[in-house]
N, CA, C and O of each residue as an XYZ file, in Angstrom:
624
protein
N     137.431    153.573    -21.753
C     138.850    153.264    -21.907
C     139.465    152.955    -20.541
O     139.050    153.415    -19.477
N     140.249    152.326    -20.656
C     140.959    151.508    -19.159
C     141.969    152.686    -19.061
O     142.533    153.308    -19.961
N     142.046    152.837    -17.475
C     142.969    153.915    -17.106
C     144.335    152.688    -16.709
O     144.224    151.507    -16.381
N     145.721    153.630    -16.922
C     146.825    152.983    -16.815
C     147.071    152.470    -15.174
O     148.143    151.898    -14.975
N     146.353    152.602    -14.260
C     146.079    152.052    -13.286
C     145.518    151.054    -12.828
O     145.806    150.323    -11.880
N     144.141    151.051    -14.031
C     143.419    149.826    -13.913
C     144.445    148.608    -14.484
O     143.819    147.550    -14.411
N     145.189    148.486    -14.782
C     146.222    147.554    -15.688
C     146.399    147.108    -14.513
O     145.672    146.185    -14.144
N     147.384    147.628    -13.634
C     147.905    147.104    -12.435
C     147.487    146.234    -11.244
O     148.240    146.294    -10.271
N     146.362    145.396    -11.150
C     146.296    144.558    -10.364
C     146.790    143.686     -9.587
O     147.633    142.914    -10.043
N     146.416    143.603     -8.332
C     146.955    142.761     -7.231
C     147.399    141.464     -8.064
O     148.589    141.168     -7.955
N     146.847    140.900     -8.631
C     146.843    139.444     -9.298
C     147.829    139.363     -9.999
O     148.578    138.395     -9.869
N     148.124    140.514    -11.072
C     149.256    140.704    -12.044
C     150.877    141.126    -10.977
O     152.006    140.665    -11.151
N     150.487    141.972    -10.083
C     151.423    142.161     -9.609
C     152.344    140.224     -9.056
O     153.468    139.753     -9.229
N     151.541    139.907     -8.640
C     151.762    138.573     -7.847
C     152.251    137.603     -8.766
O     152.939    136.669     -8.353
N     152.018    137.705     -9.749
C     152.327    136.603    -11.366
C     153.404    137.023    -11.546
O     154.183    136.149    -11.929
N     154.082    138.589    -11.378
C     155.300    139.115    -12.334
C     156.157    138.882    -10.796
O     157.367    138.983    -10.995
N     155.884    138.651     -9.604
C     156.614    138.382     -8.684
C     157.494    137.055     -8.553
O     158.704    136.894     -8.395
N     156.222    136.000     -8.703
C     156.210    134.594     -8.519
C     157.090    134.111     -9.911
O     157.116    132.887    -10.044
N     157.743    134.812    -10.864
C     158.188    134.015    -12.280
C     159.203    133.027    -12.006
O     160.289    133.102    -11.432
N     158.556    132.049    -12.580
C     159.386    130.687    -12.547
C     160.273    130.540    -13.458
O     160.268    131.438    -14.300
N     160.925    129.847    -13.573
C     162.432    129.236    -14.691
C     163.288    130.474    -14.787
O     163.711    130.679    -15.925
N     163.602    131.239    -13.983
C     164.568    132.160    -13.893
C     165.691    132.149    -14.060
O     166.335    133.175    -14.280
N     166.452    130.378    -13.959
C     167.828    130.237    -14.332
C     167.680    129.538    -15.736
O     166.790    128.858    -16.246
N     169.427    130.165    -16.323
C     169.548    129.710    -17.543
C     169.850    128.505    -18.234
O     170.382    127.855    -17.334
N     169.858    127.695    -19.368
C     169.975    126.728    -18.978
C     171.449    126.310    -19.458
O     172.092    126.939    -20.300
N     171.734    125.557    -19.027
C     173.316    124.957    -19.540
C     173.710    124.561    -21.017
O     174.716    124.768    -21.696
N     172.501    123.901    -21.245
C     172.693    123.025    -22.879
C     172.012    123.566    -23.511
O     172.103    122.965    -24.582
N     171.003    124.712    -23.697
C     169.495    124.812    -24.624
C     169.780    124.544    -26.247
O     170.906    124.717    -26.713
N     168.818    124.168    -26.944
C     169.031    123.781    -28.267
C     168.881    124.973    -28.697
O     168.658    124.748    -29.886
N     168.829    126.603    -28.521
C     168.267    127.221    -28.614
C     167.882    128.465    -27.840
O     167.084    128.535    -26.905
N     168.560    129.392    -28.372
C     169.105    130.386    -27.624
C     168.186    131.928    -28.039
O     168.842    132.439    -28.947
N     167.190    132.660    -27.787
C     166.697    134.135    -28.406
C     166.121    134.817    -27.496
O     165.450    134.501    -26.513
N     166.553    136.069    -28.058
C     166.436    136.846    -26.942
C     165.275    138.366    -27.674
O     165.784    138.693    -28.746
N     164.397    138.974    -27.471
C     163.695    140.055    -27.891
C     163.630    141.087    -26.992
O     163.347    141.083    -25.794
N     164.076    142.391    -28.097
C     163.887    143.656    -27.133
C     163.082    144.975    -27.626
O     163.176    145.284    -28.814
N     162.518    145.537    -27.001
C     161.225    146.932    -26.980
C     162.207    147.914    -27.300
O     162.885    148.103    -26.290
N     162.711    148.845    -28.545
C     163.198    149.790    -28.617
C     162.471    150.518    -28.254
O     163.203    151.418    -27.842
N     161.027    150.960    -28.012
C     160.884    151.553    -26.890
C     161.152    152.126    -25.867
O     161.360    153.277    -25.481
N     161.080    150.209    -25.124
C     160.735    150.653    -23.325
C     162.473    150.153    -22.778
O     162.905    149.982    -21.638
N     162.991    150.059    -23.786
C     164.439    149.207    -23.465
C     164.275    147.594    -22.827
O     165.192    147.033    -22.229
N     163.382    147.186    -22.994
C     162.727    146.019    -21.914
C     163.382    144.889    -23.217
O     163.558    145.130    -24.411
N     163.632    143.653    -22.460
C     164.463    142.876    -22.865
C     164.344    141.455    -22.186
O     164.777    141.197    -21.063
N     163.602    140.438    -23.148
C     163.673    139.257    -22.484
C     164.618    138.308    -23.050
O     164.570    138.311    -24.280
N     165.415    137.542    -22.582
C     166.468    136.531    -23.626
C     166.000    134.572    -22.330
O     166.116    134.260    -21.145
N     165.438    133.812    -23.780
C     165.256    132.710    -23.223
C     166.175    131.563    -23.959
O     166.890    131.816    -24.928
N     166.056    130.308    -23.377
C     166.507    129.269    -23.727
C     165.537    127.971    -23.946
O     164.377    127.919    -23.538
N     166.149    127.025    -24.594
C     164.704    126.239    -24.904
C     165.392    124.871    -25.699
O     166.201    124.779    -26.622
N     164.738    123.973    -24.961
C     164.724    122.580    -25.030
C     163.848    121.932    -25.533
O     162.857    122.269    -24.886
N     163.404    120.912    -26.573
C     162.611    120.175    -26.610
C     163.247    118.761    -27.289
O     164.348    118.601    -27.816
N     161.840    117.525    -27.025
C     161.981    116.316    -27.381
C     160.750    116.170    -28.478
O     159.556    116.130    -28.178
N     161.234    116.107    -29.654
C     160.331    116.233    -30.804
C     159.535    117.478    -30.923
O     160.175    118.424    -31.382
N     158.326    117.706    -30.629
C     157.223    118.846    -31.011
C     156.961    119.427    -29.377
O     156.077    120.249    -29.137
N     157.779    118.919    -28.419
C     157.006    119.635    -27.154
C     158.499    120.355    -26.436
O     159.569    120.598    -26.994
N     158.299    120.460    -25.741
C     159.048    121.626    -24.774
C     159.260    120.797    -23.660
O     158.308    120.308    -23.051
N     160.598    120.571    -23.296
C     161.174    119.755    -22.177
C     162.096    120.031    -21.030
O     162.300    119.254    -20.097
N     162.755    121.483    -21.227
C     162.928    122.465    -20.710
C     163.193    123.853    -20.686
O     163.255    124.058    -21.898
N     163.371    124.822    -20.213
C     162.712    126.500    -20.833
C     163.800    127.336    -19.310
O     163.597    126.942    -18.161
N     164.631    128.206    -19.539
C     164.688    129.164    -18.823
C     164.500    130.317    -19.381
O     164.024    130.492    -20.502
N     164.994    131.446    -18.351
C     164.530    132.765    -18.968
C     165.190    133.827    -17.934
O     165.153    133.612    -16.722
N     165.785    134.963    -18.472
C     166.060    136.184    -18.327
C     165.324    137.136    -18.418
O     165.188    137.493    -19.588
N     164.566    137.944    -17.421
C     163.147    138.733    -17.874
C     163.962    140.351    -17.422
O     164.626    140.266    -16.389
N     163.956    141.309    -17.884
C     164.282    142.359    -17.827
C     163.312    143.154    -18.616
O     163.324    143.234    -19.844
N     162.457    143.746    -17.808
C     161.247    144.411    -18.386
C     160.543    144.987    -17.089
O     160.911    144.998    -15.914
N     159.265    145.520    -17.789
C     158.464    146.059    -16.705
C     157.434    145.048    -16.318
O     157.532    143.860    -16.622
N     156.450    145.554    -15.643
C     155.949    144.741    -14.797
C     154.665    143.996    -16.301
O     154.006    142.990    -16.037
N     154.561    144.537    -17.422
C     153.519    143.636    -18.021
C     154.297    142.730    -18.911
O     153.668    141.921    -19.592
N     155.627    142.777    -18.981
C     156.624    141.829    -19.688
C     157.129    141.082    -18.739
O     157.963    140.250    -19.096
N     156.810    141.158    -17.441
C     157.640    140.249    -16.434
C     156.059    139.100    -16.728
O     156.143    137.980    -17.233
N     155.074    139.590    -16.381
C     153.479    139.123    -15.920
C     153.579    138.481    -17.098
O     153.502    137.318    -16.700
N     153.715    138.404    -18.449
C     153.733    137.340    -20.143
C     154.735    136.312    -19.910
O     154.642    135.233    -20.495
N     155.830    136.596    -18.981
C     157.012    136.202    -19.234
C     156.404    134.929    -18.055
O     156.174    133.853    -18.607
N     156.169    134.961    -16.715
C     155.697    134.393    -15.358
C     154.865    133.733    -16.262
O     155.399    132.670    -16.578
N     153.703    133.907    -16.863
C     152.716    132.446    -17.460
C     153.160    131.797    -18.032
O     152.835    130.610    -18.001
N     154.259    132.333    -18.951
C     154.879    131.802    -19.810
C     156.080    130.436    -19.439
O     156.401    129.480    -20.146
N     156.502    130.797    -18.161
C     157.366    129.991    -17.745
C     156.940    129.083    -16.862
O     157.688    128.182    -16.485
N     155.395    129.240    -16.323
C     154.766    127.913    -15.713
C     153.945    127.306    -16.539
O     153.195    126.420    -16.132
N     153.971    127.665    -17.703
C     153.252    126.535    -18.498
C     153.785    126.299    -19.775
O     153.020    125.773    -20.584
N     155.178    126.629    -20.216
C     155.922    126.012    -21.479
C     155.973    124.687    -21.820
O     155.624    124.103    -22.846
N     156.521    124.262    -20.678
C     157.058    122.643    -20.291
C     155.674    121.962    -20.124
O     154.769    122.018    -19.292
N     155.933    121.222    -21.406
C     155.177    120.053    -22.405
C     154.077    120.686    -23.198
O     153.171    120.030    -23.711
N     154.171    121.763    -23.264
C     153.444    123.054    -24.498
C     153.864    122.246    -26.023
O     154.678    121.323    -25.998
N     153.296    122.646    -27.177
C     153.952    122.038    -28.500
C     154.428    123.258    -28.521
O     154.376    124.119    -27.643
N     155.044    123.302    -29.895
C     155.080    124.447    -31.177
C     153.972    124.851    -31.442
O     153.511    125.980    -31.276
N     153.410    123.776    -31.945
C     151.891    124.345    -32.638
C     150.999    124.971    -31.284
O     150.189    125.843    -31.601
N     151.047    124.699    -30.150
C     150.565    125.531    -29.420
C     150.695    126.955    -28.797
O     149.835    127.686    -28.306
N     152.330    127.159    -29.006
C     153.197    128.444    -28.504
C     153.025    129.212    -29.246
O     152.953    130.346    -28.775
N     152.794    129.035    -31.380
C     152.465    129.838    -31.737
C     151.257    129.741    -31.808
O     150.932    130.877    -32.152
N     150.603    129.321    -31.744
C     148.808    129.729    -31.082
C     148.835    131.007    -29.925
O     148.301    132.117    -29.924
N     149.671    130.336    -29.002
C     149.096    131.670    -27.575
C     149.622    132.789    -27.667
O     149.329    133.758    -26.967
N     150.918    132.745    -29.035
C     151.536    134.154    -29.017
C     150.387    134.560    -30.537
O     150.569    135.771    -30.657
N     149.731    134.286    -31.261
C     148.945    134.906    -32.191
C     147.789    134.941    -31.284
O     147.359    136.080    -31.464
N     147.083    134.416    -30.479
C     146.469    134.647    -29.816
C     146.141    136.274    -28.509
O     145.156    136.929    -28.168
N     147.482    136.276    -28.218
C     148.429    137.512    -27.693
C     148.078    138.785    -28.648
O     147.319    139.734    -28.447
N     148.778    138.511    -29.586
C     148.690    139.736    -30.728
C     147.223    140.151    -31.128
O     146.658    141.244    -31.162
N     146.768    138.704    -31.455
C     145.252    139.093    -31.488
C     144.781    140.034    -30.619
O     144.547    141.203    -30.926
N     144.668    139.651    -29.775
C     143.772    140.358    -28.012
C     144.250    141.581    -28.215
O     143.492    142.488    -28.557
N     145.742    141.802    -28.011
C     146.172    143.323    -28.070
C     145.689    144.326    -29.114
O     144.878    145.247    -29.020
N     146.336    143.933    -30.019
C     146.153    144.361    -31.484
C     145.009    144.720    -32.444
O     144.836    145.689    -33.183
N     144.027    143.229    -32.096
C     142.920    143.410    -32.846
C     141.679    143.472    -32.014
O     140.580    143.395    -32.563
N     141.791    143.601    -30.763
C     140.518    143.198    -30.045
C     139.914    141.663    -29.925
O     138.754    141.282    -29.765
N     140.817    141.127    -30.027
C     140.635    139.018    -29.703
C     140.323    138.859    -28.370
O     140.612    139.562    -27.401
N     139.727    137.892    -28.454
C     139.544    137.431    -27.313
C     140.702    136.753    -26.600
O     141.644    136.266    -27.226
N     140.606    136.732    -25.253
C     142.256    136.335    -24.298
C     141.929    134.975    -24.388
O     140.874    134.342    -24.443
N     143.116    134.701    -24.389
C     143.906    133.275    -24.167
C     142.664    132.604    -22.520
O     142.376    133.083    -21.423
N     142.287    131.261    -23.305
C     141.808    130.244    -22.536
C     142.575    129.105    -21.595
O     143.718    129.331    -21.199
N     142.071    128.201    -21.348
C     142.197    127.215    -20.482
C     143.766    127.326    -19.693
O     143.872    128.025    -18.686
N     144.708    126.726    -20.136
C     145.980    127.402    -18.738
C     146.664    128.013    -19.229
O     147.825    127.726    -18.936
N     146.500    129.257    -20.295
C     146.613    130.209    -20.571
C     146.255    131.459    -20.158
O     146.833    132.520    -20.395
N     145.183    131.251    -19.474
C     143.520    132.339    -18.662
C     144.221    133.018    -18.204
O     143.858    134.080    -18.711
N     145.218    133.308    -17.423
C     146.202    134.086    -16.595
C     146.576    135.421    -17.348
O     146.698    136.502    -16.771
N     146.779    135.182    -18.983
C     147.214    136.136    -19.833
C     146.310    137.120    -20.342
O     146.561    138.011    -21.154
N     145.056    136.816    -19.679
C     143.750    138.123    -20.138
C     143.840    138.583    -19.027
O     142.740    139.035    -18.708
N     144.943    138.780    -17.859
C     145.083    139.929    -17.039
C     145.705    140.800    -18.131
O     145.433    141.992    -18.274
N     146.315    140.309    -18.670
C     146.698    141.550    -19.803
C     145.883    141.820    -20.851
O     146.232    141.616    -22.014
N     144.811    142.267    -20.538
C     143.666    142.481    -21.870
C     143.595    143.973    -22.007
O     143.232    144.646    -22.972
N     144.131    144.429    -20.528
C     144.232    145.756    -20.534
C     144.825    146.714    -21.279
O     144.345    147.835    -21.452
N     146.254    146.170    -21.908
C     147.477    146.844    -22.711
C     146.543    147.186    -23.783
O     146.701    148.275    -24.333
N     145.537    146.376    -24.184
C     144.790    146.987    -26.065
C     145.015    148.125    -25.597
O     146.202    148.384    -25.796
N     144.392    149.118    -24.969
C     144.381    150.364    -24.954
C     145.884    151.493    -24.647
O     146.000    152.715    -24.545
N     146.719    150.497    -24.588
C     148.079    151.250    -24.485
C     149.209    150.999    -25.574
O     150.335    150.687    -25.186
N     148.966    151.114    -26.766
C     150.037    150.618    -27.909
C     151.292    150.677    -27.605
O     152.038    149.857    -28.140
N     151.735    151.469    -26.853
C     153.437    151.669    -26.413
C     153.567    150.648    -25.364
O     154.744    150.315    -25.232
N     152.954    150.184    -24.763
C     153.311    149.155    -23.517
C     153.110    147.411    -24.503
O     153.619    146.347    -24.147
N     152.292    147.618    -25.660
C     152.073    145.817    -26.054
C     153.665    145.467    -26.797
O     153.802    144.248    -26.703
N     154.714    145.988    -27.386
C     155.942    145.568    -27.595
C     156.459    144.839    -26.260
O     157.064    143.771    -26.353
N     156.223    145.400    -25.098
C     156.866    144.533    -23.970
C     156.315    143.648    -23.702
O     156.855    142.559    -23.507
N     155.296    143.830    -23.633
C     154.185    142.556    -23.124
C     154.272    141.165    -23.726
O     154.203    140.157    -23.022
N     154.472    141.121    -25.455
C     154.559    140.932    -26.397
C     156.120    139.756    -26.421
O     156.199    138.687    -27.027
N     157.013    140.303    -25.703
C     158.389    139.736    -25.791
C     158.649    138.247    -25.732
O     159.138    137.611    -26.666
N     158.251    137.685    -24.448
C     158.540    136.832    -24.321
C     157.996    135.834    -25.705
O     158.710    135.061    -26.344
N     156.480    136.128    -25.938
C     156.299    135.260    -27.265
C     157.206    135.441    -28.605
O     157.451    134.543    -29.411
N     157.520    136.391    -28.654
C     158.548    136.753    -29.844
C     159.968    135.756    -29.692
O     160.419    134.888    -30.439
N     160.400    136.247    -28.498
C     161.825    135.185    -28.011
C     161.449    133.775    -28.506
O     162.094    133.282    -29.431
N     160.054    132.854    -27.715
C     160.353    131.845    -27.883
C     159.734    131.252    -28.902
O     159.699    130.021    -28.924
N     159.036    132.131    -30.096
C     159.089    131.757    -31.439
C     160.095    131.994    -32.044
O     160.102    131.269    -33.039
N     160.898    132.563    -32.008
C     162.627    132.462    -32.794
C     163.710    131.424    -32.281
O     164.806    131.210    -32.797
N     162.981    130.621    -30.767
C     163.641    129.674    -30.729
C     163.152    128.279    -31.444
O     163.646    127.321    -32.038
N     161.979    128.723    -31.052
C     161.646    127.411    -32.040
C     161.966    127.043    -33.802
O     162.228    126.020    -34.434
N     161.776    128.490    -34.134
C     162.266    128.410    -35.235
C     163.524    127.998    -35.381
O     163.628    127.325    -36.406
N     164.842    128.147    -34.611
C     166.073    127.985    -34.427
C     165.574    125.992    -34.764
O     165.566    125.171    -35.681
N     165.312    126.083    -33.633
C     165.200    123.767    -33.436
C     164.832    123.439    -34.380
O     165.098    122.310    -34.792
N     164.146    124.230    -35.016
C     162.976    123.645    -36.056
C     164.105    123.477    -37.101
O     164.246    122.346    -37.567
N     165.245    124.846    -37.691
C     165.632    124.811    -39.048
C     166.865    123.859    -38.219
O     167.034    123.101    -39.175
N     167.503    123.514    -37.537
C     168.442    122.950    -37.226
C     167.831    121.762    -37.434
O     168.306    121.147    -38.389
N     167.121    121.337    -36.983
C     166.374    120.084    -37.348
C     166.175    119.844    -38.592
O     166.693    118.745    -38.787
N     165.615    120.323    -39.800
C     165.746    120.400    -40.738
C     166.798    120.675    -41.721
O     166.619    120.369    -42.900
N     167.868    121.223    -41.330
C     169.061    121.519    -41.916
C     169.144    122.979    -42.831
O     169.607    123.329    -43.917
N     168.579    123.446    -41.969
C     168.022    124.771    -42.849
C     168.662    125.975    -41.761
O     168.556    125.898    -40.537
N     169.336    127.077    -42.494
C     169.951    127.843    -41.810
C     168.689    128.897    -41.060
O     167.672    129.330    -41.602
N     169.130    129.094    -39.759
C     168.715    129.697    -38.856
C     168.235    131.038    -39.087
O     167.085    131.459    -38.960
N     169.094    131.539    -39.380
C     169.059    133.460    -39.634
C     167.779    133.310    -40.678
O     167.114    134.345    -40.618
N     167.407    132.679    -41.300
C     166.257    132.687    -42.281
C     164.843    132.715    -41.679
O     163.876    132.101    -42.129
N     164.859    133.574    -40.515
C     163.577    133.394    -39.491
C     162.332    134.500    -40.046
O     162.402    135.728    -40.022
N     161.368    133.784    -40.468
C     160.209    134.888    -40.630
C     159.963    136.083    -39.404
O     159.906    135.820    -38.202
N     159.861    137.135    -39.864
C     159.818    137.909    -38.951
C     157.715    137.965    -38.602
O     156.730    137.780    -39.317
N     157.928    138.311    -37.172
C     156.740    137.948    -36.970
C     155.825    139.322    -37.053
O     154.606    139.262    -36.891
C-alpha cells in the first residue's frame, strides 16, 4: 500500500505550482463549479467552445495539492480537447481511482502521478473535481445548444 507521502512528489508538487488558465473568463458559454464536502476543496471553471472542441477554459482552483495537480493538466491540455474526449479522461480518472484502471495515456500521462489516491478514498473527491466541473459545463453548451434545460444534468 502507498504511504500518504509517497503521493507527494517533486513532479506533482511542480504541476500543482505551474497551473495554467488561472484567470476567469469574461464571456464563457458556461459556467460550473464542484465541491468535496469533505475536504471543503472547491474548483469553479469556465468554458468555451466552437462546435465539439474547447476554445477557451479558465479556472478557479481552491483545493489541496492533488486537486490543484488534476486541475494544472487539466488546464494545459483542454484547449482543442473534444467532449467526447473530456469525458473519456474524467471516466478514465474514476476508473484508475475507483476501480484500479489503468492511468490516463498520451497528453494525459501527467495524471497517473495521481495513481496514488486509489489507496486514499477520502482524498479521490478532490482529485476528482476539476473533471466533474467541466463535465457539467459541457453539459450546460451541450443542452443550450440543443434547447434543452440545463438543470437536467445527469449526475455523474
Amino acid at each position: 500500500m502507498t504511504r500518504p507521502e509517497d503521493i507527494y512528489s517533486q513532479q506533482l508538487l511542480e504541476l500543482a505550482a505551474s497551473m495554467p488558465r488561472t484567470r476567469r473568463l469574461s464571456e464563457p458559454q458556461a459556467t460550473a463549479k464542484a465541491h468535496s464536502k469533505l475536504c471543503g476543496s472547491q474548483v469553479e471553471i469556465d468554458l468555451v467552445m466552437d462546435g465539439d472542441v474547447v476554445t477557451d477554459y479558465g479556472q478557479t482552483v481552491r483545493a489541496c495539492l492533488l486537486g490543484q495537480t488534476a486541475a494544472s493538466v487539466m488546464g494545459r491540455e483542454i484547449v482543442g480537447s473534444t467532449a467526447e474526449e473530456l469525458r473519456s479522461i474524467g471516466a478514465a480518472m474514476r476508473k484508475m481511482l475507483k476501480e484500479n484502471g489503468p492511468a490516463p495515456a498520451g497528453k494525459w500521462s501527467d495524471l497517473a502521478l495521481l495513481e496514488a489516491v486509489r489507496d486514499y478514498r477520502a482524498r479521490q473527491p478532490s482529485t476528482l473535481l476539476v473533471f466533474d466541473a467541466v463535465e457539467d459545463a459541457l453539459h450546460q453548451i451541450e443542452a443550450e445548444r440543443d434547447g434543452v434545460a440545463a438543470d437536467a444534468a445527469p449526475s455523474a
